[in-house]
LOLO-40615 format. One line per 10 residues: number of its first residue (from 1); their letters; for each residue x, z negated, y of C-alpha. Coordinates in nm, 4 decimals. Example, Ala and Ser with C-alpha at 12.3 -4.5 7.8 and 13.67 -1.06 7.14 Angstrom:
REM LOLO-40615
1> AS> 1.2300,-0.7800,-0.4500; 1.3670,-0.7140,-0.1060;
This chain:
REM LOLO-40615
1> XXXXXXXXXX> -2.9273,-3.9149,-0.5051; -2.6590,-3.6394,-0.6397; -2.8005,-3.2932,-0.6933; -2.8238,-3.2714,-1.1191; -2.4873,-2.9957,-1.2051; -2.5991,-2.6474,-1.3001; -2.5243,-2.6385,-1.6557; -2.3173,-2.3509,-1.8096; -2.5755,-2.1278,-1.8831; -2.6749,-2.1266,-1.4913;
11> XXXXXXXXXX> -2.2948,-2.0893,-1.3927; -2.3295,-1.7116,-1.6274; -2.6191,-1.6312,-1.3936; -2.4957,-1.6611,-1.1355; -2.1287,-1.4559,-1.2651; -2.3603,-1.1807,-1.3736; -2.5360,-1.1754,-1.0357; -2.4603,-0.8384,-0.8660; -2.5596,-0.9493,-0.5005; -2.2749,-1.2376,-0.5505;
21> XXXXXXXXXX> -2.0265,-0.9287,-0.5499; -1.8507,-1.0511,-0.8598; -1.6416,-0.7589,-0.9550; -1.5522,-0.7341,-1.3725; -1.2380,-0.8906,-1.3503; -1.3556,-1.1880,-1.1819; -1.6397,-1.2015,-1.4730; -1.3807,-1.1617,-1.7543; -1.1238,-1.4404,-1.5816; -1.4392,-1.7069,-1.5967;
31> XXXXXXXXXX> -1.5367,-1.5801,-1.9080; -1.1553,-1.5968,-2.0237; -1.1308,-1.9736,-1.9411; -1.4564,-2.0771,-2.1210; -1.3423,-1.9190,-2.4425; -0.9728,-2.0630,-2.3883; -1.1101,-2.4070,-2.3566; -1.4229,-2.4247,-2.5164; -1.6576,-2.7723,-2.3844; -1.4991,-2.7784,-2.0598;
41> XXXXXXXXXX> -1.7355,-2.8344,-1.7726; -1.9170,-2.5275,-1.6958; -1.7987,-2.5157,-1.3126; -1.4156,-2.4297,-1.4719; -1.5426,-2.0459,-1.5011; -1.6949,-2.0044,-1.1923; -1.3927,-2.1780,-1.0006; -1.1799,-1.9090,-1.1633; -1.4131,-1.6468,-1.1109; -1.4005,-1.7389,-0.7348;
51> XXXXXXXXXX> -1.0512,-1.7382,-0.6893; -1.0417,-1.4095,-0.8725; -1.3004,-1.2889,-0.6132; -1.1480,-1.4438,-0.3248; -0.8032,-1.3409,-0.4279; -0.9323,-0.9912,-0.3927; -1.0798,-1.0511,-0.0668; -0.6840,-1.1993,0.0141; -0.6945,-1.5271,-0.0474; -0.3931,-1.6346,-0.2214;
61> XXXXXXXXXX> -0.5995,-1.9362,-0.3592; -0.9054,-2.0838,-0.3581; -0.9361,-2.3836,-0.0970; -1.1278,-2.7093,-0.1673; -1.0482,-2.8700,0.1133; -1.3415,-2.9760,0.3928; -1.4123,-2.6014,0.4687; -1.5560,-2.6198,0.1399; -1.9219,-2.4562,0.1253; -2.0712,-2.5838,-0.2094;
71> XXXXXXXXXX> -2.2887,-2.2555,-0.1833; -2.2906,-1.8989,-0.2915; -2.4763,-1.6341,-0.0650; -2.5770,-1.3185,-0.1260; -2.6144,-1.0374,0.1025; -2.9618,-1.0976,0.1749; -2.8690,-1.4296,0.2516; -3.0170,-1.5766,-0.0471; -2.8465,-1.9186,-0.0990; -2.7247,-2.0684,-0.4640;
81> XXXXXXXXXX> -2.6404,-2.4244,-0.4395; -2.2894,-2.5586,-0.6170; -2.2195,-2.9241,-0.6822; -1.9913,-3.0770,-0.4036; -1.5999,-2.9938,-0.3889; -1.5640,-3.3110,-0.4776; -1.7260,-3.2767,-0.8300; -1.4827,-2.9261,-0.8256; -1.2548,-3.1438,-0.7518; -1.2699,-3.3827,-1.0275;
91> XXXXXXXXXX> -1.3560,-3.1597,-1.3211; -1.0677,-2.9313,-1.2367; -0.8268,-3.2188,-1.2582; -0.9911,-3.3412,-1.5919; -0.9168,-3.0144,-1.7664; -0.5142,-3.0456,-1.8620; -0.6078,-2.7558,-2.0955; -0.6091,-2.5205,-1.8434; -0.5492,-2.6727,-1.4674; -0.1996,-2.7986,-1.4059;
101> XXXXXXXXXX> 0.0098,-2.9380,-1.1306; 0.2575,-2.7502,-0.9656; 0.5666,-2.7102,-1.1889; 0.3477,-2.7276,-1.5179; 0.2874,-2.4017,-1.7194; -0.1221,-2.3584,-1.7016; -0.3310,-2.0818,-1.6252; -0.4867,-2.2679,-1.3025; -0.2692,-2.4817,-1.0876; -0.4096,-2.7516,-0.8937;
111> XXXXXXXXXX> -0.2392,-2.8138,-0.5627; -0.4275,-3.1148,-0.3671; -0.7390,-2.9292,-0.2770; -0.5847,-2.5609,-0.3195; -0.6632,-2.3959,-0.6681; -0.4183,-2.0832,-0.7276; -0.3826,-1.8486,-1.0279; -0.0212,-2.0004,-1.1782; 0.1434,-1.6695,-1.1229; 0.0870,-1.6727,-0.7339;
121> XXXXXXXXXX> 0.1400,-2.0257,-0.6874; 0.5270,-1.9551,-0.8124; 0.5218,-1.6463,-0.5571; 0.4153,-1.8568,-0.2618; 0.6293,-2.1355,-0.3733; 0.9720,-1.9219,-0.4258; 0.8821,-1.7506,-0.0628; 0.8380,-2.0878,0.0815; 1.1963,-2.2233,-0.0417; 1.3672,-1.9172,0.0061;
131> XXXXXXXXXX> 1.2616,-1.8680,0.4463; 1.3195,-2.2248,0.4723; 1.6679,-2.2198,0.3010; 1.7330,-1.9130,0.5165; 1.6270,-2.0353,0.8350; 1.8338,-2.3147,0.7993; 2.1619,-2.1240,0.7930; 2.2998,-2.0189,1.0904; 2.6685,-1.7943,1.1383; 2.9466,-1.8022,1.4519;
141> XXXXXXXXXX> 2.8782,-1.5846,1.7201; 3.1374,-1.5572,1.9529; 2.9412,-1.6543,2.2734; 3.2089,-1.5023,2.5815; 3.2433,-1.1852,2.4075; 2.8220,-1.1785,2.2937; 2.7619,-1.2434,2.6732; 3.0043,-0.9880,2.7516; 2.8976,-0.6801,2.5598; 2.5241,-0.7893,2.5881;
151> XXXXXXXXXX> 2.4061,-0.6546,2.9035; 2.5458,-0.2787,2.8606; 2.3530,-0.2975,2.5223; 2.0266,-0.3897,2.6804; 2.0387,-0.1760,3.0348; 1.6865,-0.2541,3.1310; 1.6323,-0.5423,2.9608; 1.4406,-0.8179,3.2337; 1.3197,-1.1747,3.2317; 0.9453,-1.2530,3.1416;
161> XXXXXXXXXX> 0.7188,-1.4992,3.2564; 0.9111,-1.8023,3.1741; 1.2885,-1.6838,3.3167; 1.3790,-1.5871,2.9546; 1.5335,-1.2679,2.9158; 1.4056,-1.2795,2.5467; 1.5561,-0.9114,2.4711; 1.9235,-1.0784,2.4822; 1.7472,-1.3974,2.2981; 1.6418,-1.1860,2.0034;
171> XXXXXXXXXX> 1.9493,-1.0579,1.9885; 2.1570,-1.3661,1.9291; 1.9417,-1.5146,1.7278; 1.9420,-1.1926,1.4382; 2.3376,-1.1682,1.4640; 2.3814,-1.5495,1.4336; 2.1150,-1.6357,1.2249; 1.9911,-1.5281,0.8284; 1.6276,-1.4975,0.9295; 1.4885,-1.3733,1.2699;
181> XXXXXXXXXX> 1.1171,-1.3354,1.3537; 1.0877,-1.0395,1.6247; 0.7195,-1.0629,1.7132; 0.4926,-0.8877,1.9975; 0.2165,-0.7331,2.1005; 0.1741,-0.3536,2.1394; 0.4599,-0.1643,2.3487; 0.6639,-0.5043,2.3742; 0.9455,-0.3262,2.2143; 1.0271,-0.4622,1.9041;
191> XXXXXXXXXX> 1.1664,-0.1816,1.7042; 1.3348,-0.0466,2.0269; 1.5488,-0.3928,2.0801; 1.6200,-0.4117,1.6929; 1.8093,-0.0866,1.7278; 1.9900,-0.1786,1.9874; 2.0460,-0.5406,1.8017; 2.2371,-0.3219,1.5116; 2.4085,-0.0996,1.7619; 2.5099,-0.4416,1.9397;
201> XXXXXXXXXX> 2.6085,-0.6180,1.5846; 2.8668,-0.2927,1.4680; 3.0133,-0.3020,1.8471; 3.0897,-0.6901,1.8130; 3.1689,-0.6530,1.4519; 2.9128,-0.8746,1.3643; 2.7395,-0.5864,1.1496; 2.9451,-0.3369,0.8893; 2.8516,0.0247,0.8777; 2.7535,0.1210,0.4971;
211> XXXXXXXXXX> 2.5913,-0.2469,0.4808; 2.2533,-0.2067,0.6923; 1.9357,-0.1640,0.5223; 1.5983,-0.0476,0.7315; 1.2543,-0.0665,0.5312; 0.8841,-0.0779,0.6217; 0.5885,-0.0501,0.4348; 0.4642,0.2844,0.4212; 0.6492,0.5862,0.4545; 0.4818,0.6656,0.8134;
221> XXXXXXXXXX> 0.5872,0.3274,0.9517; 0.9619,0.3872,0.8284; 0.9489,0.7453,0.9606; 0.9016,0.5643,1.3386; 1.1475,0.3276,1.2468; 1.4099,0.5668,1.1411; 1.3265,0.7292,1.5025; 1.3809,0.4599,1.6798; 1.6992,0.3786,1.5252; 1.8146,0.6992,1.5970;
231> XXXXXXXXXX> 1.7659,0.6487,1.9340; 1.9116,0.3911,1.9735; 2.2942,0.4786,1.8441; 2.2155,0.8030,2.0562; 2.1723,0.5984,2.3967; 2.4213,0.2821,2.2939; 2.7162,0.2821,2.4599; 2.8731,0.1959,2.0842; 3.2629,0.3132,2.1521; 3.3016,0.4055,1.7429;
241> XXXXXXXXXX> 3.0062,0.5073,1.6365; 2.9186,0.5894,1.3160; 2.8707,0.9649,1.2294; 2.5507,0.9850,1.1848; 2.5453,1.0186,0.7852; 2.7061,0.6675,0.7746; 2.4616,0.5786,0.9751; 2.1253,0.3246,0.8423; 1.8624,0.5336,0.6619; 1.5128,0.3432,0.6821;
251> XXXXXXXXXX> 1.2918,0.3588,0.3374; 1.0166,0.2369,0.2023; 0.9990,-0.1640,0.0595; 0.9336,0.0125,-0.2882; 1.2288,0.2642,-0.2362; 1.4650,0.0262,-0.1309; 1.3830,-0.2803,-0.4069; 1.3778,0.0626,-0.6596; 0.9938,0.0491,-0.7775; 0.9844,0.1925,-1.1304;
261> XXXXXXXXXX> 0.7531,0.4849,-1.1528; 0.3991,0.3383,-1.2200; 0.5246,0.0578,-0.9602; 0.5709,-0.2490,-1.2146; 0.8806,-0.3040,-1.1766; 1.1524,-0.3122,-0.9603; 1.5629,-0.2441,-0.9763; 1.6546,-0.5161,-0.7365; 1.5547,-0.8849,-0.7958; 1.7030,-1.2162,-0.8319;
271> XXXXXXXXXX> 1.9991,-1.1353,-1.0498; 2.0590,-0.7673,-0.9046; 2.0519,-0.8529,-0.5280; 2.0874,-0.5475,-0.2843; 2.4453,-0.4682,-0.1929; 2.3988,-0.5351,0.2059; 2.4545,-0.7911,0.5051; 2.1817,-0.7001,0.7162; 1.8218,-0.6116,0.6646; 1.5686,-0.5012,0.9191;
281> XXXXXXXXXX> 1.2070,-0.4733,0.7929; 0.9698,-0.3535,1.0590; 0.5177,-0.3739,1.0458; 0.5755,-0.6768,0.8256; 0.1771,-0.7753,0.9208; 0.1646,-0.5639,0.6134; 0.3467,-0.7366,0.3699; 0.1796,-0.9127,0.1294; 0.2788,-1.2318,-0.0393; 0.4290,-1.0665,-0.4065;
291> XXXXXXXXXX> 0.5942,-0.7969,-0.1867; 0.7470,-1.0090,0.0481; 0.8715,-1.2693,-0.2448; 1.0136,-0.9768,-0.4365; 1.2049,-0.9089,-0.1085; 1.3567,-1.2514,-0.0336; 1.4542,-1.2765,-0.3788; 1.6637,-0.9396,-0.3910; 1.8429,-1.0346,-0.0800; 2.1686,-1.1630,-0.1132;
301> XXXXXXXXXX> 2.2646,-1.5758,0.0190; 2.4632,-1.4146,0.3005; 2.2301,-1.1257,0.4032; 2.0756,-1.1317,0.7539; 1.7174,-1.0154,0.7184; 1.5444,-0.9356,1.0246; 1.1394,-0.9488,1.0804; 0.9239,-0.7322,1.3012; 0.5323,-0.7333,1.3670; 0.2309,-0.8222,1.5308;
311> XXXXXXXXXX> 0.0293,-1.1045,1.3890; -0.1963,-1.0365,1.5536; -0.3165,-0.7057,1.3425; -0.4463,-0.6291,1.0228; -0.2948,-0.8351,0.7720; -0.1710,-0.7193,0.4368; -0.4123,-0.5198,0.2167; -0.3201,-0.7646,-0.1067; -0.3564,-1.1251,-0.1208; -0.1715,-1.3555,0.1777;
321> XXXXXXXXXX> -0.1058,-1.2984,0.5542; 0.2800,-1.3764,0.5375; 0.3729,-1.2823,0.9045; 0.0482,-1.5285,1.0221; 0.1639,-1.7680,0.8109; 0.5399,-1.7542,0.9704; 0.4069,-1.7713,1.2656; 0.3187,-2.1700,1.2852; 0.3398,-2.4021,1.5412; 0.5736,-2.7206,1.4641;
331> XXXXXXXXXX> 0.8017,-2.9537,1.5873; 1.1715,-2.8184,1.7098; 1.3184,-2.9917,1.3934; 1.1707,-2.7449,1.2031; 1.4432,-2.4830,1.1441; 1.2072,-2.1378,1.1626; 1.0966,-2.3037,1.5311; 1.4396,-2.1583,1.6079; 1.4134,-1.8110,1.4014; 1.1121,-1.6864,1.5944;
341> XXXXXXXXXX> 1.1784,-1.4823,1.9246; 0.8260,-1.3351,2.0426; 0.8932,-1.0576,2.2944; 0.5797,-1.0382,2.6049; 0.7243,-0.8063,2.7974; 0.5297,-0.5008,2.8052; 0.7941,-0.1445,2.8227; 0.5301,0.0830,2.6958; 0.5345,0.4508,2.9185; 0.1522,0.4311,2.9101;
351> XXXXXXXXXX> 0.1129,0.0738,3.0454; -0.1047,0.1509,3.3041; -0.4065,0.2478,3.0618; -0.5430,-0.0751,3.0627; -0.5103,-0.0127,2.6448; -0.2655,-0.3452,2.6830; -0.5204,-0.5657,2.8539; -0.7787,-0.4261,2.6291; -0.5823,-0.5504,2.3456; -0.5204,-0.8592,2.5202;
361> XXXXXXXXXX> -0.9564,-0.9403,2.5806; -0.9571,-0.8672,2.2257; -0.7084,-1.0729,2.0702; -0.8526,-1.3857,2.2631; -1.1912,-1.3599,2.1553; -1.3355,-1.2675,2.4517; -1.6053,-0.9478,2.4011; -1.8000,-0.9739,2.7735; -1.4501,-0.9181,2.8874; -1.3451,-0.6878,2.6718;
371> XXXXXXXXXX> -1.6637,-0.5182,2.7133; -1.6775,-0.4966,3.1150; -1.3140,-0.3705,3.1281; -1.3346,-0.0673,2.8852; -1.6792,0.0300,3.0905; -1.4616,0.0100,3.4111; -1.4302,0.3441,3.5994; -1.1192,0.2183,3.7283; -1.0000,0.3010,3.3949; -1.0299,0.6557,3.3049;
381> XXXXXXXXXX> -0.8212,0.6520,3.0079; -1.0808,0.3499,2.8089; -1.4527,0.4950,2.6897; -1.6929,0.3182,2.5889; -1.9635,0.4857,2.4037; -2.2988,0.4016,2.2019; -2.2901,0.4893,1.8074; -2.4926,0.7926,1.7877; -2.7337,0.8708,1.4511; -2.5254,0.9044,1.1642;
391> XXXXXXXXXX> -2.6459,1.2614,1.1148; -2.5164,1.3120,1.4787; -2.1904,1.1831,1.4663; -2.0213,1.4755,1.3654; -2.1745,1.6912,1.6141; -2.0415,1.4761,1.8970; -1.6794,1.4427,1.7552; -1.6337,1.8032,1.6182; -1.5388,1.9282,2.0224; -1.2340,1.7036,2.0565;
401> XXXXXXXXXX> -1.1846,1.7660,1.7109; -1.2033,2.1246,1.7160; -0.9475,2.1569,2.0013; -0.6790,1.9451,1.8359; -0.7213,2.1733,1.5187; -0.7076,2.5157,1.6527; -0.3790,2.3421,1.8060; -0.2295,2.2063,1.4402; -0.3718,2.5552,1.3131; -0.2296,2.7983,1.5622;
411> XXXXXXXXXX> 0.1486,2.6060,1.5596; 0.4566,2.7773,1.4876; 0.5762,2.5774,1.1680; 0.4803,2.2686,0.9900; 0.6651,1.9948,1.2427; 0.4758,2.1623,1.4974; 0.1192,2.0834,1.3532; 0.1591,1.7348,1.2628; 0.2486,1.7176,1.6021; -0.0567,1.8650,1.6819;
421> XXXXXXXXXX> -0.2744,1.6878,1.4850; -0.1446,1.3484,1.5986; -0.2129,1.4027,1.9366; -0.5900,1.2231,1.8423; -0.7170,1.0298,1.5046; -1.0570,0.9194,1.4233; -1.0361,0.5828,1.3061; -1.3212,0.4245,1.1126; -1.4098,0.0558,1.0122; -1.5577,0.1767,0.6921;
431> XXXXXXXXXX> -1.4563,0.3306,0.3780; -1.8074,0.4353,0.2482; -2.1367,0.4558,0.4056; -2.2817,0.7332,0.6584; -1.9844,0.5960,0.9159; -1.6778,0.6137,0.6869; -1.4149,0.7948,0.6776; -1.4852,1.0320,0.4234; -1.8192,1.0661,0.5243; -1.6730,1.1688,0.8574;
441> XXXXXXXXXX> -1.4080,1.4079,0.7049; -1.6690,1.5694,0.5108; -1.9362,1.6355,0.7872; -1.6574,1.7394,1.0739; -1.5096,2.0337,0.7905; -1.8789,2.1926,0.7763; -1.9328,2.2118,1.1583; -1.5670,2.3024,1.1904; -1.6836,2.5916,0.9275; -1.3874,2.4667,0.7311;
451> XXXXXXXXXX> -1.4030,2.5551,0.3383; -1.1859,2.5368,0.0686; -0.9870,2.2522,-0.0273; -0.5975,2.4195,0.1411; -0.6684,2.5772,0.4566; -0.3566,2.5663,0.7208; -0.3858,2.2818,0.9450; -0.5694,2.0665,0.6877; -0.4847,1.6735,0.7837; -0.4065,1.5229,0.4529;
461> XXXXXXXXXX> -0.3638,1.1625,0.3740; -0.2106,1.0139,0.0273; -0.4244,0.7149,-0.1298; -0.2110,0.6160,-0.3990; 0.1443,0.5839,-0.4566; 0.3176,0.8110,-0.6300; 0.7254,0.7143,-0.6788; 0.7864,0.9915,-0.8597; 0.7504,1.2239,-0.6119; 0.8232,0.9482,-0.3321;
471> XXXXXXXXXX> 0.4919,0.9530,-0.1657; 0.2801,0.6525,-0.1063; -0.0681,0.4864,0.0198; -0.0763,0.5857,0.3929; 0.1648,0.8568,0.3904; 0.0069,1.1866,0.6490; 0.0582,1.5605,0.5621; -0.0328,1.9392,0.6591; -0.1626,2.1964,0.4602; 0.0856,2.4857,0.5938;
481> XXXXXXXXXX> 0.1894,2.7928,0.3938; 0.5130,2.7212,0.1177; 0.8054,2.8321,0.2706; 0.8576,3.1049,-0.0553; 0.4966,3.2711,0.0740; 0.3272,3.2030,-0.2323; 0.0192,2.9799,-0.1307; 0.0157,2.6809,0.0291; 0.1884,2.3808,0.0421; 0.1391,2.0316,0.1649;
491> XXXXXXXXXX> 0.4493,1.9057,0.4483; 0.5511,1.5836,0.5356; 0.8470,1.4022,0.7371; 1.0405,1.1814,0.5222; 1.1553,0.8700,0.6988; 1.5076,1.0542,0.7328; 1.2896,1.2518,0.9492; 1.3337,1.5788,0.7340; 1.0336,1.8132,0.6275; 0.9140,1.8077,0.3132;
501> XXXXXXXXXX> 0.7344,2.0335,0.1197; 0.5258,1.9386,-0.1827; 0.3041,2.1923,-0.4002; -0.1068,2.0192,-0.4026; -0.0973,2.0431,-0.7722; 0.1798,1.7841,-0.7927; -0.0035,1.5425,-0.5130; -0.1153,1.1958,-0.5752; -0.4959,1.1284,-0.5463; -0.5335,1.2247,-0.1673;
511> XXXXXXXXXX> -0.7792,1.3631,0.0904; -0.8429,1.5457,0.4433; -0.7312,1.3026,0.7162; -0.9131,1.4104,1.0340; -1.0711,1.0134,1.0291; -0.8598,0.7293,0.8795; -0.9724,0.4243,0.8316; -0.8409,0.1366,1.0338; -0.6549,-0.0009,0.7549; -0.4705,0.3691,0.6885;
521> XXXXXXXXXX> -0.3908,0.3793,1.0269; -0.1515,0.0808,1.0327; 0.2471,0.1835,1.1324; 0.1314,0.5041,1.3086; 0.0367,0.5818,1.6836; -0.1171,0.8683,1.8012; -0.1719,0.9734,2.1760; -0.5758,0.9029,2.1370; -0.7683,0.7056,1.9163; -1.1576,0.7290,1.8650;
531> XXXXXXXXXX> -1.2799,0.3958,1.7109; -1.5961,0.4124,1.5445; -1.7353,0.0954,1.4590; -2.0916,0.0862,1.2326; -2.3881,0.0445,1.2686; -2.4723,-0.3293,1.1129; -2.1855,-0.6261,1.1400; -2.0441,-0.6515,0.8085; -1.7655,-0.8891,0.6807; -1.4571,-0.6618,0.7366;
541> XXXXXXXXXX> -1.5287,-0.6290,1.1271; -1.3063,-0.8575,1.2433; -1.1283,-0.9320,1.6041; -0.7848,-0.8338,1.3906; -0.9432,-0.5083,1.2984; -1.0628,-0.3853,1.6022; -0.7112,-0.5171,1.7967; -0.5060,-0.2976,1.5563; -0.7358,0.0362,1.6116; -0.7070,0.0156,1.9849;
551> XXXXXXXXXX> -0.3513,-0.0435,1.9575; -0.2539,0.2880,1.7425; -0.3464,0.4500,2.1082; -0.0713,0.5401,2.2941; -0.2359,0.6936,2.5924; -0.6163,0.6723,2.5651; -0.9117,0.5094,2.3537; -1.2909,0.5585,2.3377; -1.4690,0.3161,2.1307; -1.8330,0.3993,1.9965;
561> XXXXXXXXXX> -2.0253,0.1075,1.9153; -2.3118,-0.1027,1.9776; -2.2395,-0.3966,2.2196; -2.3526,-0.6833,2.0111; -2.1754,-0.5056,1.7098; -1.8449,-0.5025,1.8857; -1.9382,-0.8488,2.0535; -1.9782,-0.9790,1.6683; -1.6249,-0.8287,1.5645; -1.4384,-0.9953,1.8210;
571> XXXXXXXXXX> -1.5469,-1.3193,1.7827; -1.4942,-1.3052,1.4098; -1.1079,-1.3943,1.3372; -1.0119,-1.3078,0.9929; -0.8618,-1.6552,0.7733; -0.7163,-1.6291,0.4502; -0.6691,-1.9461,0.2275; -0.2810,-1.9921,0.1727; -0.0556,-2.2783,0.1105; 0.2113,-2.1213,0.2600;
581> XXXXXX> 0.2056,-2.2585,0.6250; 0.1400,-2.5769,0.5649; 0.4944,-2.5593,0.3277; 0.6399,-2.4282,0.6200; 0.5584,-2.6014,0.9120; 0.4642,-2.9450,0.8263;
């Protein structure tokens, strides 16, 4: 016998049901559709306030596929029942008012079982079209003299597991190829061998100085990658190399694509494409799907572009997991089988932490594993620690703390104490509660005796992006006295690496940085990391989560937690509902 369908009036319950975690905008899309269509079937709101929800969550739609729950659960673990998706199913494609298929012009589009918002559907769609197209087309490499020049470019360069010296493999495949996929795990290298892949290109003549283009993310990640890159044309054996104002400047995604000031809109699309042959974007785990579109379409037919990440980390804050996506498994007649080149070769100076195999009982899943090998003495540089009372967390951090601050504090300029103060980083799970980050920040200032809002050495971290003054979401500062001697200013490194010196009233919204949250803490490393994991599980613990705190550690991690809380996180592995790999791979 089929379960009798909730009628409209139960479908606004449930919207207006706080423990269902509805936010208002989800409310007002539902509500939107009923008063759009008026007599549709009631479920039509509540689909759309779902994928509004979900799409927050970073879904890019709303799947109705087998995984379907027809459920809704609150916290508690109360339980709502919904008809089955294939009811969903049916009333969704009996509503041409609003649901259309792909190509139509309708509020909802109706993929097969997929349900997206019509505006991301085109985003997904236009990304789809435009990696295939570009993994498709391939350039001549001239193979004696590649083979030739190779080797002096890559000095240490050495097979892995399989006999592949993947290094010189990544390398052919960016200069011959108009989309490369550099992937790996932590210290594989990445960013190191894509400098000396551009170094390689202008030596072959491959590459053209003046038309290279470096971007990442956030303005920390493209400060690293501007680092790198310098390194590299300082340890190339390049015979005419540029001077090193002609040579590649990394910025910001939003810099580069020219984000208008409140971020709406940007100078380089479709029809204005950037005025370059070769792009290298690196942390593009970060990327989310409207980003990464907007990219593909403001590169040129002919440009090289040039991908570096981890999948295996966070993915993007926004809705889609683009690099995860990318990273498919299919047949070798699909043409991105032959754009991906996933380095395993660890060249990290701190291998023998044990951070790497850490990482690597992490990523599979496996927590008793995981668990014995952090608790190992034979690894001094891994702690393992229980979660201490949230009114005595501060008093067990605020030593380390203390010393690294009396360090930033006591420096000699401003370069000097963010120096300092990345030598460790707090890094939370959670943004509120007794164990989040600002929680954390506030208690460690009062036993730190710390008062005032601009004391020297204060940690400061932007939250919102600000293109006006060219800061962003992510971005790390020092309080640290203005260089005229009036007051005090707040210093960063641009990704030039260059100081810069901004006066706090003309900051975005921002605040003290001693903990980050995970999340912040993507593109950075420090030398130590101090995960602090809650108290309860909670959805956003996640194997991904706690793989990319470890793995901001360059040198040495202690990780306070509760076993079965840390056992719980690993074994959950984040899944976001996307279209996008099945357009890809299959």
């Amino acid at each position: 016998m089929n379960e009798p369908t909730p009628t409209f009036g139960e479908y606004e319950t449930l919207l207006g049901n706080d423990e269902l975690q509805f936010r208002p905008i989800d409310r007002a899309l539902g509500e939107l559709m009923a008063r759009m269509a008026p007599g549709i079937a009631p479920e039509i709101p509540l689909a759309a306030a779902l994928l509004s929800r979900d799409r927050g969550r970073g879904d890019v739609c709303l799947d109705l596929g087998e995984s379907f729950q027809p459920e809704l659960r609150t916290a508690d673990g109360e339980t709502h029942s919904l008809p089955a998706r294939e009811h969903w199913l049916e009333s969704l494609r009996d509503c041409p008012a609003l649901v259309g298929a792909p190509g139509e012009f309708k509020p909802l589009i109706l993929a097969g079982n997929r349900l997206y918002l019509h505006r991301l559907h085109n985003f997904e769609n236009q990304l789809a079209e435009a990696l295939l197209e570009r993994a498709a087309q391939t350039d001549d490499l001239d193979e004696a003299q590649f083979k030739k020049t190779c080797a002096s470019f890559f000095p240490n360069s050495r097979p892995g597991s399989d006999g592949t010296d993947r290094q010189h493999l990544a390398a052919r495949t960016a200069l011959s190829r108009r989309l490369t996929l550099i992937t790996g795990g932590p210290g594989t290298g990445k960013t190191h061998t894509a400098g000396r892949i551009i170094t390689l290109g202008l030596e072959l003549g491959v590459l053209s100085p003046g038309r290279i283009a470096l971007a990442a993310p956030t303005g920390k990640a493209a400060a690293r990658l501007q680092e790198q890159i310098k390194d590299a044309f300082e340890q190339s054996p390049l015979s005419n190399s540029p001077d090193a104002n002609d040579r590649p400047k990394a910025m910001t995604l939003h810099r580069l694509l020219g984000a208008s000031a409140d971020g709406s809109r940007f100078r380089q699309h479709a029809n204005k494409v950037l005025p370059i042959d070769f792009l290298l974007v690196d942390e593009a785990s970060m990327i989310d799907l409207l980003m990464m579109s907007r990219l593909f379409a403001a590169c040129g037919p002919d440009t090289r572009v040039v991908l570096l990440g981890d999948p295996d980390q966070l993915t993007s804050v926004d809705a889609g997991s683009v690099l995860t996506d990318l990273c498919g498994e299919a047949s070798a007649t699909c043409p991105l089988a032959e754009c991906r080149v996933h380095l395993n070769v660890s060249r990290r100076a701190g291998e023998g932490t044990g951070i790497l195999e850490l990482a690597e009982h992490v990523n599979n899943g496996q927590p008793q594993a995981a668990l014995d090998w952090i608790q190992d003495p034979a690894h001094p540089h891994l702690r393992h620690e229980h979660l201490p009372a949230a009114d005595s967390l501060a008093g067990q951090l605020a030593q380390p703390i203390r010393e690294m601050f009396a360090q930033a504090r006591d420096a000699p300029d401003a370069r000097e104490a963010l120096a300092a103060l990345n030598q460790l980083k707090i890094l939370t799970a959670m943004r509120r509660g007794p164990f989040g980050a600002p929680e954390i920040n506030r208690q460690l200032e009062q036993a730190l005796h710390l008062s005032g809002d601009w004391y020297p050495g204060r940690p400061v971290l932007i939250t919102r992006n600000d293109y006006a003054v060219r800061l962003f979401n992510g971005d790390l500062g020092v309080a640290w006295p203005a260089s005229d001697g009036n007051g005090m200013a707040v210093w960063f490194i641009s990704p030039e690496g260059e100081l810069r010196e901004i006066p706090p009233g003309r900051l975005p919204e921002h605040e003290t940085a001693f903990a980050l949250t995970i999340h912040k803490s993507q593109g950075s490393e420090f030398d130590r990391v101090l995960v602090v994991l809650p108290s309860q599980a909670t959805p956003v613990l996640t194997r991904e989560l706690v793989y990319t705190g470890i793995t901001r550690a360059k040198n040495e991690v202690t990780l306070m937690a509760q076993p079965e809380i840390l056992g719980s996180a690993i074994e959950a592995k984040t899944t976001r509902a996307s279209g996008l790999r099945d357009t890809l791979w299959n």
